[in-house]
VOSENU-206675 format. One record per residue (C-alpha): x, z, y; residue number from 1; residue in three letters. Coordinates in steps of 0.5 Angstrom, whole numbers, plus 500, padded with zeros to 3 digits. Layout:
<recs>
+-----+-----+-----+-----+--------+
:  c1 :  c3 :  c2 : num : residu :
+-----+-----+-----+-----+--------+
:   X :   Z :   Y : NUM :    ALA :
...
+-----+-----+-----+-----+--------+
</recs>
This chain:
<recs>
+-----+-----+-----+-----+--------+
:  c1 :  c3 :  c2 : num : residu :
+-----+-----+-----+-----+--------+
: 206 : 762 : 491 :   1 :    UNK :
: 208 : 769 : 488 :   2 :    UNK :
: 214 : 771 : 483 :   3 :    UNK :
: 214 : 777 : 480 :   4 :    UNK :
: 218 : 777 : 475 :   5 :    UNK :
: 222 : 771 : 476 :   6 :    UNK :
: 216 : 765 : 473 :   7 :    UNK :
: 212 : 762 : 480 :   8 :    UNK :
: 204 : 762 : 480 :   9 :    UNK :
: 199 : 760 : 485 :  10 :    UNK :
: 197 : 765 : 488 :  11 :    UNK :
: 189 : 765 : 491 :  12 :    UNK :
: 189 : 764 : 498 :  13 :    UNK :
: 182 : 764 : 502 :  14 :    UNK :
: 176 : 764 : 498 :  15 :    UNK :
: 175 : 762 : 491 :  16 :    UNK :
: 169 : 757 : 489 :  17 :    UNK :
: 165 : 759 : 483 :  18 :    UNK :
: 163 : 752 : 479 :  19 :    UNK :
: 155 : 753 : 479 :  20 :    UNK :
: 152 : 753 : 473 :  21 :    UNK :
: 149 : 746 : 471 :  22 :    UNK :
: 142 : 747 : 470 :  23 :    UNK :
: 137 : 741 : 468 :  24 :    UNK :
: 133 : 738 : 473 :  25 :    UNK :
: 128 : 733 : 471 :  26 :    UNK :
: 128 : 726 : 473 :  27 :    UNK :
: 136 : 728 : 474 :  28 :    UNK :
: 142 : 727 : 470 :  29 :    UNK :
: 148 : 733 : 471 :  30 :    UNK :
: 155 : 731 : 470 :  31 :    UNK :
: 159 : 733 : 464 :  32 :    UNK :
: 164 : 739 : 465 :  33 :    UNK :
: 171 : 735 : 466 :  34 :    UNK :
: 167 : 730 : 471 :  35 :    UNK :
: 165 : 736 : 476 :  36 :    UNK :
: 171 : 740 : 474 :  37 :    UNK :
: 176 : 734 : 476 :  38 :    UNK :
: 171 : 730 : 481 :  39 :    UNK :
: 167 : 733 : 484 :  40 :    UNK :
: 170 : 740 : 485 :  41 :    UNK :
: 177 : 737 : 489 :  42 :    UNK :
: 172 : 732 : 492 :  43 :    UNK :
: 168 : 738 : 495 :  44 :    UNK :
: 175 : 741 : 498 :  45 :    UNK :
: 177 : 734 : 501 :  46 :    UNK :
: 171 : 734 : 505 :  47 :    UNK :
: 172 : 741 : 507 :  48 :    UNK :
: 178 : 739 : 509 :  49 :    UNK :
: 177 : 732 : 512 :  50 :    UNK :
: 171 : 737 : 517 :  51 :    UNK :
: 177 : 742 : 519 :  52 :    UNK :
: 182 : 736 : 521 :  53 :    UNK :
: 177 : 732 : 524 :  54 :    UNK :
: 174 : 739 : 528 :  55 :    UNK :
: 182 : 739 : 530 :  56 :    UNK :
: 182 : 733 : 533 :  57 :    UNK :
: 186 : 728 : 527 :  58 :    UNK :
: 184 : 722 : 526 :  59 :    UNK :
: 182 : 723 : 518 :  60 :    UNK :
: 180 : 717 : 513 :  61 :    UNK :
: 177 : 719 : 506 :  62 :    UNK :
: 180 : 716 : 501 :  63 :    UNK :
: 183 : 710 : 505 :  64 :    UNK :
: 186 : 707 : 498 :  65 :    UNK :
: 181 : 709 : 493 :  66 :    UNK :
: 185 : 712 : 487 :  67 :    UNK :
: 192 : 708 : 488 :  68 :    UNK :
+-----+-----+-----+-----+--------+
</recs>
């Protein structure tokens, strides 16, 4: 986080993902923008991060409790 005139921000830290342009495929369904946004987007990063934790040695369950 930063501040520069006494408001914090969120501040960028690492890469930054660019969201792919949806293209039809025939025979596929794309997700709507708020599902990729919202859902698929954060699950992508859980994963990362899931990977990088396991890769450090914790014991890491995914979702272990759905969305309670």
């Amino acid at each position: 986080m930063e501040s520069d005139d006494g408001q914090w921000r969120l501040k960028p830290l690492g890469e930054i993902r660019e969201i792919p342009e949806l293209r039809p495929v025939e025979g596929w369904v794309a997700l709507s923008y708020g599902l990729w946004q919202w859902i698929t987007m954060p699950g992508l990063l859980e994963i990362d991060l899931e990977a990088l934790a396991y890769g450090a040695g914790a014991d890491v369950r995914l979702w272990p409790f759905g969305d309670s």
